[in-house]
N, C-alpha and C positions, 0 to 999 in steps of 0.2 A: 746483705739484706736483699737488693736486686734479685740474687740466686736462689733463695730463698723462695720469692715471690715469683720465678721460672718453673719449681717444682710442679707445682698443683696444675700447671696446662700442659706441661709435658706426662704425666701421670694419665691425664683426661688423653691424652694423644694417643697414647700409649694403650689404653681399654677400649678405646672407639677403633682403635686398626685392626686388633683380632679378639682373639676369646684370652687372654695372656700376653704379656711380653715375652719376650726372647729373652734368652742368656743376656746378648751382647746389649739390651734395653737398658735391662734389670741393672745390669752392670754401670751403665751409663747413669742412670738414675740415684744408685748409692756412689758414685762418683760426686754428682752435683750437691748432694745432700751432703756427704764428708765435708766437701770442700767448702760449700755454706757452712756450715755447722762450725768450724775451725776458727773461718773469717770472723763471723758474728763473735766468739768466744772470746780472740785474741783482741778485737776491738775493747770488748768491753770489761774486759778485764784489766786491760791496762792501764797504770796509774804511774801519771808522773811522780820523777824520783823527789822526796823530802829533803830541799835544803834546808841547812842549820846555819841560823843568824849568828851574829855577835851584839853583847849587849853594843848598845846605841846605833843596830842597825836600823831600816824599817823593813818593816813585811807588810803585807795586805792579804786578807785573809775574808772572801765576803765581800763586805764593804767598807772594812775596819784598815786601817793603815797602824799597825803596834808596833810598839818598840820599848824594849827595858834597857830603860834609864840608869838604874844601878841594880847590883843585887848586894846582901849583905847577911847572914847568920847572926841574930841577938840572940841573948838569954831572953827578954821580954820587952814589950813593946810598951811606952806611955801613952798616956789619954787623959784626957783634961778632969777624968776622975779618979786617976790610979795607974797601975799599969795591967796591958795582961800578961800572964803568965803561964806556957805551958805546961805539961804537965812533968813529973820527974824524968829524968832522963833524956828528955830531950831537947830544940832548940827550937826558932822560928826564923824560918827562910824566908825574907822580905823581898819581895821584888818592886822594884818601883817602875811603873808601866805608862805610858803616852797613849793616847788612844784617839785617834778620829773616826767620826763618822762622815763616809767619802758617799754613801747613798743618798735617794731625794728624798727619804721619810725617816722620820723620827726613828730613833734602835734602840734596844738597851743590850748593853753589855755582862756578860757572866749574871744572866737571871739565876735565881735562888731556885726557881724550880725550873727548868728548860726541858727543850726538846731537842731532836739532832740538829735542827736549823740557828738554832741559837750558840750562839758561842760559849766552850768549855776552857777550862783550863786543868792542868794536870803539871806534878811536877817526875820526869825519871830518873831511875838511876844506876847503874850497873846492867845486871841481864837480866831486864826487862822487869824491875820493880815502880810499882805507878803509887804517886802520895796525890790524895784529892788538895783541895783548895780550901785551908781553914777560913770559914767568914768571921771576922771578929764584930758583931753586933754591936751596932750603935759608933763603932769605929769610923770617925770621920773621914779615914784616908782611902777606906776599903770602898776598893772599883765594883764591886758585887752590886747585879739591880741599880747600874748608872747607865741612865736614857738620855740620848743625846741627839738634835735635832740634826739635820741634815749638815754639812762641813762644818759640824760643829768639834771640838775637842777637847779632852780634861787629863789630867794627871792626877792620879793616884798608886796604891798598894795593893799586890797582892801576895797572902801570905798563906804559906804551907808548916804542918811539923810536923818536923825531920828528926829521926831519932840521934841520937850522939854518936851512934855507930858509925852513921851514913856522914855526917856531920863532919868527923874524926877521920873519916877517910879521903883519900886525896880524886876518888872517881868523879867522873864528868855526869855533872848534873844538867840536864835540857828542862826547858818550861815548854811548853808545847801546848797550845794552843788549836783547838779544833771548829768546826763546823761542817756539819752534813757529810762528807767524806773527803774534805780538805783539811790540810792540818799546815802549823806554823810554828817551828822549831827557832828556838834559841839556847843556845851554848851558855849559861849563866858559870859555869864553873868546868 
C-alpha cells in the first residue's frame, strides 16, 4: 500500500523534469506499479487455512464459542404434539450444538432471514454437495432466531434432510458454520 501511495509523486516527478519520461523511467515506474499491485493482491487475498473440529470440540466463530455435542440420523423427530417427519426417502441429521455469546451486546444466532454478518449453517458432503438447515417451526429445541445476551449460553438442535443415499453412504459429512468470510468446520461423521 506504501508503494502504491509512492506512484502518483514519482509520475508528478517524472512530467515536471521534461516533456516525457525515459525508457529507463517508464520502466522504473511499471516496476513500482507490478510490484504494488502483486503486494496488495497476495495481502488480500489470502485466507487462513479451515480447520475441522471434532464433535465436542469448541471453535469461536464471531463472537459465538460452538460445539456439537452429539450428532445422530433419525427417521423423525417428537414434539409435545406428534412428531415430524421428513419426507419419503430420506432422514433427519440432528445435531445438537452448545452455543455462547462471548460479545458485549445481545446476538442472535442462525436468524430466519440473515445477512453475511450473521451466522449460517450448512451441512456437506462428498464433492462439494451443500444441504441448507431444516427449521422445524414451533420446534422447541430448534437454535434458529436464539438471541442471547452477552456470556450468556444455550443448548439446542440443529437439523438438516439428508437424503437416504447420502445417509447410506459411509462419506464424511462437515456442519460448517459461517459468518461474513469466516467459517467453522466440524467432522460430524
Amino acid at each position: 500500500m506504501k508503494k502504491a501511495l509512492f506512484i502518483l509523486p514519482t509520475l508528478l516527478l517524472i512530467v515536471s523534469v521534461g516533456c516525457g519520461p525515459t525508457a529507463q523511467q517508464t520502466s522504473m515506474v511499471n516496476d513500482i506499479v507490478t510490484e504494488a499491485t502483486t503486494e496488495e493482491t497476495e495481502t488480500t487475498t489470502k485466507e487462513p487455512p479451515t480447520e475441522t473440529l471434532a464433535v465436542n470440540e469448541v471453535g469461536s466463530l464471531g463472537d459465538w464459542d460452538i460445539s456439537i455435542t452429539s450428532f445422530n440420523i433419525v427417521d423423525n423427530i417428537p414434539y409435545s404434539y406428534g412428531a415430524y417427519a421428513p419426507d419419503e426417502g430420506n432422514k433427519y441429521a440432528v445435531a445438537a450444538v452448545h452455543i455462547e455469546n462471548k460479545g458485549k451486546t445481545p446476538n442472535k444466532f442462525l436468524p430466519s432471514f440473515s445477512l453475511s454478518s450473521d451466522v449460517r449453517a450448512k451441512m456437506t458432503y462428498g464433492d462439494g454437495y451443500e444441504f441448507t438447515v431444516t427449521q422445524l417451526m414451533g420446534y422447541d429445541k430448534d437454535l434458529h432466531d436464539t438471541t442471547l445476551n452477552p456470556l450468556s449460553n444455550a443448548d439446542g438442535e440443529i437439523v438438516f434432510t439428508l437424503p437416504d443415499t447420502v445417509v447410506n453412504d459411509s462419506g464424511e459429512l462437515i456442519l460448517c458454520f459461517t459468518q461474513d468470510n469466516s467459517e467453522l468446520n466440524f467432522k460430524v461423521r
